[in-house]
C-alpha positions as CSV (number, residue, x, y, z in Angstrom):
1,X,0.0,0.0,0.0
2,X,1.0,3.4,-1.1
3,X,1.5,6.3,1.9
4,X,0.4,9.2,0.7
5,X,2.9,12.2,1.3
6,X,1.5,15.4,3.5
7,X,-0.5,18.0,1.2
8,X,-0.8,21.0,0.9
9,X,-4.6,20.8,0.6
10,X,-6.3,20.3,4.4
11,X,-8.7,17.8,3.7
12,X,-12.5,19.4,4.5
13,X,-14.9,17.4,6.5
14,X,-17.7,19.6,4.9
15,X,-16.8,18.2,1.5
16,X,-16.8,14.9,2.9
17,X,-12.6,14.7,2.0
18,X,-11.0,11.3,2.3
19,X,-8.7,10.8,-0.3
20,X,-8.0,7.1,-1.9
21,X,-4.5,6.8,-2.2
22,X,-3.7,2.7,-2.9
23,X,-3.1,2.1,-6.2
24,X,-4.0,-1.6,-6.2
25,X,-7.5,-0.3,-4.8
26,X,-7.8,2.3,-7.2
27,X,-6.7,-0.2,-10.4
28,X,-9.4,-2.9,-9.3
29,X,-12.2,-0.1,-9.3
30,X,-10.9,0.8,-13.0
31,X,-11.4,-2.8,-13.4
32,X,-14.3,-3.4,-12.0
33,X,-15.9,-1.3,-14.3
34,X,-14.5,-2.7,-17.5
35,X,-13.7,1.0,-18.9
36,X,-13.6,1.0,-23.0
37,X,-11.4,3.8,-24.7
38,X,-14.7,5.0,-26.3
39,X,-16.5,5.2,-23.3
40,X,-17.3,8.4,-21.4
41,X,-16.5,8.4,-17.5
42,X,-18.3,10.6,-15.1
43,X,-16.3,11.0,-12.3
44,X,-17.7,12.8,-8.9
45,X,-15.2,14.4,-6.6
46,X,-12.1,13.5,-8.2
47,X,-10.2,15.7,-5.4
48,X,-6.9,15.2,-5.5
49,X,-6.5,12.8,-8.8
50,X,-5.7,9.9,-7.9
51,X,-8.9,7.8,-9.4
52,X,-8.6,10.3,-11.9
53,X,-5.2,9.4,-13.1
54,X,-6.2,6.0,-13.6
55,X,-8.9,6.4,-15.1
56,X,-7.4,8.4,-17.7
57,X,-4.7,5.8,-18.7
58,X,-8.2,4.2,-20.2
59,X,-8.1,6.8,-22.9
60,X,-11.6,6.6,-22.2
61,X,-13.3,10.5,-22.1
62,X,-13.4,11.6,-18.7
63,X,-15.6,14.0,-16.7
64,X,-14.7,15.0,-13.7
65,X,-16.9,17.2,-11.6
66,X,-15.4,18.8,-8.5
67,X,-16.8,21.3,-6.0
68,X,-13.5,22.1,-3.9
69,X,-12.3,25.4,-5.9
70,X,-8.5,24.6,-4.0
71,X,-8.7,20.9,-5.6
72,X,-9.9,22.3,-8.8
73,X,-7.3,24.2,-9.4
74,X,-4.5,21.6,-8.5
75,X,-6.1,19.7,-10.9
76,X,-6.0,21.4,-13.8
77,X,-2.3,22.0,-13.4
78,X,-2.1,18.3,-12.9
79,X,-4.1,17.6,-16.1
80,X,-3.2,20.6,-18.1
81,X,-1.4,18.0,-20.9
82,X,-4.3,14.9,-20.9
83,X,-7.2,16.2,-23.1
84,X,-9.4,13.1,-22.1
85,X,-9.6,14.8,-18.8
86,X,-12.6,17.7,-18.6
87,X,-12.8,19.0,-15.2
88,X,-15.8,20.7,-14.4
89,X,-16.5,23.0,-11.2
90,X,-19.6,22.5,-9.4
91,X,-22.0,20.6,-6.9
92,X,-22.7,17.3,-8.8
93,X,-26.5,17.5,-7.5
94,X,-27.5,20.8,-9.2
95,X,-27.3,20.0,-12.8
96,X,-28.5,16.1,-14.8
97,X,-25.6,14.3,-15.8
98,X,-26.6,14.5,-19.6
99,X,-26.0,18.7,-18.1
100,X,-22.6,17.8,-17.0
101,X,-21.6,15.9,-20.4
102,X,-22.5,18.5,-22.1
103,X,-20.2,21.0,-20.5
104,X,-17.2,19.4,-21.9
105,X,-19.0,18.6,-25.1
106,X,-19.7,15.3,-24.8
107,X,-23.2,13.2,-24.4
108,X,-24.4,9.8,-23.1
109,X,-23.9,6.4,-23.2
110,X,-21.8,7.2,-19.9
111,X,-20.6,5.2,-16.8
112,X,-20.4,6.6,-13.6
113,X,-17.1,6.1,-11.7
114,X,-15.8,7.5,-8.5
115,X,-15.1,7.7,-4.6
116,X,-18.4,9.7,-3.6
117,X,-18.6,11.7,-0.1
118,X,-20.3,9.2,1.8
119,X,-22.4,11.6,3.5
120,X,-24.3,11.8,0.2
121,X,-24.0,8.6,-1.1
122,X,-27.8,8.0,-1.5
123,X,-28.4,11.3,-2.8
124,X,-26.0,10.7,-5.2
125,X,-27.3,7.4,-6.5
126,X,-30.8,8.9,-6.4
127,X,-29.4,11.4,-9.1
128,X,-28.1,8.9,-11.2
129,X,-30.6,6.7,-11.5
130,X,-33.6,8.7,-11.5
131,X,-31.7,11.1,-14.2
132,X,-33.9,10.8,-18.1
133,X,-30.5,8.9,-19.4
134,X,-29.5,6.5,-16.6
135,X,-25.6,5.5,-16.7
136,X,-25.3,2.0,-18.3
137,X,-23.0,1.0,-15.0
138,X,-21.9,2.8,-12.1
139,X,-19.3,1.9,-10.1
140,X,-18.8,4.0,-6.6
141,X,-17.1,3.6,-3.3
142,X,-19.3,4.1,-0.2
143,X,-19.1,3.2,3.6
144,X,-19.2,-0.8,4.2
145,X,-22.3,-0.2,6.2
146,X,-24.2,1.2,3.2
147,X,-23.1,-1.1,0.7
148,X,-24.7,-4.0,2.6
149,X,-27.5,-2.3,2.7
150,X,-27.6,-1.3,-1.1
151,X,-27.2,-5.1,-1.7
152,X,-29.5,-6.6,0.4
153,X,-31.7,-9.2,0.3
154,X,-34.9,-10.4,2.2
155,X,-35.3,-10.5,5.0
156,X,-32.9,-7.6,5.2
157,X,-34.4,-5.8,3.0
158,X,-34.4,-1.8,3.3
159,X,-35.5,1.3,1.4
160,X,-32.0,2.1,-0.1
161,X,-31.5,-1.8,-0.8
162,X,-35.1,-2.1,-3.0
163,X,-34.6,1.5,-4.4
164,X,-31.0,1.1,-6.2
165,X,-32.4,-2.6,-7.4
166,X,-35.4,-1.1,-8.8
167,X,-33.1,0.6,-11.4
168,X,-30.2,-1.9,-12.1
169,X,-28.4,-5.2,-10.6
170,X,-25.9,-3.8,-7.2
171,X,-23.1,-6.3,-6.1
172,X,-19.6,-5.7,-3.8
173,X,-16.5,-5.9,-5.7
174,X,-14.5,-6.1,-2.7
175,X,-13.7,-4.5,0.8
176,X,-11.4,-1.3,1.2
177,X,-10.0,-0.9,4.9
178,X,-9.9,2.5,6.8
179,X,-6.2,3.0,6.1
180,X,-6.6,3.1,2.2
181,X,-7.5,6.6,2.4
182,X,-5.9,9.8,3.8
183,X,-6.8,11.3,6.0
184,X,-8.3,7.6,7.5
185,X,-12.0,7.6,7.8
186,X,-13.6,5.8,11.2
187,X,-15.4,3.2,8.9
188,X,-14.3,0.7,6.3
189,X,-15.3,1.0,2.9
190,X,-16.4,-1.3,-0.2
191,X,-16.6,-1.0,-3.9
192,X,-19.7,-1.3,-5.0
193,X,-20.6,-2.3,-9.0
194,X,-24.4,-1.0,-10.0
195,X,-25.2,-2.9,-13.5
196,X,-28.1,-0.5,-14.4
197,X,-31.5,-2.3,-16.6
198,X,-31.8,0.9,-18.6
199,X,-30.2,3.6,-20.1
200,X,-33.2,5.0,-21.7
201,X,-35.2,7.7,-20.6
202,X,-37.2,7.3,-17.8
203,X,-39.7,9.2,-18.7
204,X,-40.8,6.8,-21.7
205,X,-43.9,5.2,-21.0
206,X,-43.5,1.7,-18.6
207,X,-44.7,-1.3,-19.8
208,X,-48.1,-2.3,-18.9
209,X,-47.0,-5.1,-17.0
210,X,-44.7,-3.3,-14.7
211,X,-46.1,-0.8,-12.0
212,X,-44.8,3.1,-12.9
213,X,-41.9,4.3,-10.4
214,X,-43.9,6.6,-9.4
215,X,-46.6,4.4,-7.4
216,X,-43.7,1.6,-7.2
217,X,-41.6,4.5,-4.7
218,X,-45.3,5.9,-3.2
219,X,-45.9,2.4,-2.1
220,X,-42.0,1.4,-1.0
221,X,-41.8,4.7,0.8
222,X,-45.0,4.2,2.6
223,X,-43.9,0.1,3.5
224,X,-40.6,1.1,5.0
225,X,-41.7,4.5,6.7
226,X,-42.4,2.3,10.1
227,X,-40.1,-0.8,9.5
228,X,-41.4,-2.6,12.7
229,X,-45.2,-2.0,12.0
230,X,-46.8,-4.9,9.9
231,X,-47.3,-3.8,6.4
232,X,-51.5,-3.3,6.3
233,X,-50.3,-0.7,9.5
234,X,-47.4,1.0,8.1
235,X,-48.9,0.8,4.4
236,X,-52.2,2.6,5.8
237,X,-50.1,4.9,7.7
238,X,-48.2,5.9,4.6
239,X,-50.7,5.7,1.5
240,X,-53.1,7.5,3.8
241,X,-55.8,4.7,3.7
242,X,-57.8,2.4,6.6
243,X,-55.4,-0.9,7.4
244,X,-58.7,-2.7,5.5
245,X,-57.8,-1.3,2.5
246,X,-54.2,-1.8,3.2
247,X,-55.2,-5.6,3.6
248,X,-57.3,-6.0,0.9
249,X,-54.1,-4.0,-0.9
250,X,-52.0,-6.8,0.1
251,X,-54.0,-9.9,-0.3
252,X,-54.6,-9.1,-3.6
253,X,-50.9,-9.4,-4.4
254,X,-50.9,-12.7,-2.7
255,X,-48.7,-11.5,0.1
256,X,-49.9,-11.9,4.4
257,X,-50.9,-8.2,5.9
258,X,-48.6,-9.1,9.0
259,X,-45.8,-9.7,7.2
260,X,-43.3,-6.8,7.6
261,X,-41.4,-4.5,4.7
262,X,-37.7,-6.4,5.0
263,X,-39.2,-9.4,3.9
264,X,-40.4,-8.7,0.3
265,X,-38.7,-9.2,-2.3
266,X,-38.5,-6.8,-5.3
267,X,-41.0,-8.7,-7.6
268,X,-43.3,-8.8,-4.4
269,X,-43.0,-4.8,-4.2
270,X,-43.9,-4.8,-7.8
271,X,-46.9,-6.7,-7.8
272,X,-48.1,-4.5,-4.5
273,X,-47.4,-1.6,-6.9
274,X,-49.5,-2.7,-9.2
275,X,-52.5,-3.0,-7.3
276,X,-55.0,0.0,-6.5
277,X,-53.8,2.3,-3.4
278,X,-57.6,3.5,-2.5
279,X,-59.5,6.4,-3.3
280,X,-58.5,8.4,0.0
281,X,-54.5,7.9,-1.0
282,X,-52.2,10.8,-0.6
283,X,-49.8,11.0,-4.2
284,X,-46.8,11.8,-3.7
């Protein structure tokens, strides 16, 4: 493992600032995302390069969005000679990805690579994969805790778990410990690989078989919002309806009122999306 030497940059907590600085780590992530030299890269926080560097050697086009004006400016000295590398000032939540591309010039099919402030992580995701042109694969590091939960199964299912595999296929690449990173964060990390169903936009009409994300996420929301309740309770909670209609909800998609949220799988919560939610239910 590479030890990173003292910078001149003070890493900001505010920015969420722990820098990856082992290059086996950083060459498996490359990896893990099997990077073409035609593909376009959209990196978030590259801060100080070093994910940056590596994926450049790709040749692939990258985009790399920072929102540290100090960092920024290192960087462009650093990539002044690689025109692959378009670095872009700017919170990554406040424009669309197809926004960002466009910046530097460049437009979807894109992947999304990068060591994301973990304090955002979901946010992040959310972006991504609710933007009109999804990435076809993204590829992030996040805290250990929440890549368990973004892989999850039943019965450990959870909101961030059934949301991210709504949109595309999660699994762990592999485990990073604490001391990859300067400075060294209190948690381990992991790699997480996001293979994503669709890169087409969202907005297109669903097929009539499949409930629209927009009652799928009305009903999820409303199932996890009170995770120890029994479904008919928390889904008449949530949707806003009597726990009758909650249970006729539910028995119509085959599944027992008293089960509880964790324990559905991701076809289950499709085929509760997919029946009615009651006349007296709150949209969202």
């Amino acid at each position: 493992m590479t030890r990173p030497t003292p910078p001149r940059h003070i890493p900001r907590k505010r920015f969420g600032q722990n820098f990856l600085t082992d290059r086996n780590i950083l060459h498996k992530i490359v990896a893990a995302a099997e990077i073409k030299p035609t593909d376009v890269l959209l990196e978030i926080g590259p801060g100080k390069g070093h994910l940056t560097r590596a994926l450049a050697e790709t040749n692939a086009e990258v985009v790399a969005v920072e929102i540290d004006r100090d960092l920024l400016k290192d960087l462009r000295a650093e990539f002044a000679d690689a025109p692959n590398v378009h670095l872009l000032e700017g919170d990554i939540l406040e424009q669309t990805p197809e926004e960002w591309l466009a910046r530097a010039k460049l437009s979807p099919p894109y992947l999304v690579v990068a060591n994301i402030p973990y304090y955002i992580t979901s946010a992040i995701l959310r972006h991504m994969l609710e933007a009109n042109t999804r990435p076809r694969r993204i590829v992030v590091m996040a805290q250990k805790e929440v890549a368990l939960q973004i892989n999850a199964k039943p019965p450990h299912g959870n909101l961030l778990g059934t949301s991210v595999q709504y949109y595309g296929q999660p699994h762990i690449v592999l485990n990073v410990p604490a001391g990859a990173f300067y400075p060294r964060p209190a948690v381990d990390s992991a790699v997480v690989r996001i293979d994503v169903y669709r890169s087409e936009a969202s907005n297109e009409p669903e097929p009539s078989a499949e409930p629209s994300a927009r009652r799928f996420f009305q009903v999820v929301r409303a199932g996890f919002g009170s995770r120890r309740k029994q479904l008919r309770n928390a889904l008449a909670n949530g949707l806003q309806i009597t726990t009758d209609q909650a249970a006729e909800m539910l028995v119509r998609a085959g599944l027992d009122p008293a089960r509880r949220a964790e324990t559905l799988s991701l076809a289950e919560w499709k085929d509760l999306a997919r029946q009615g939610i009651g006349k007296r239910s709150q949209s969202v």
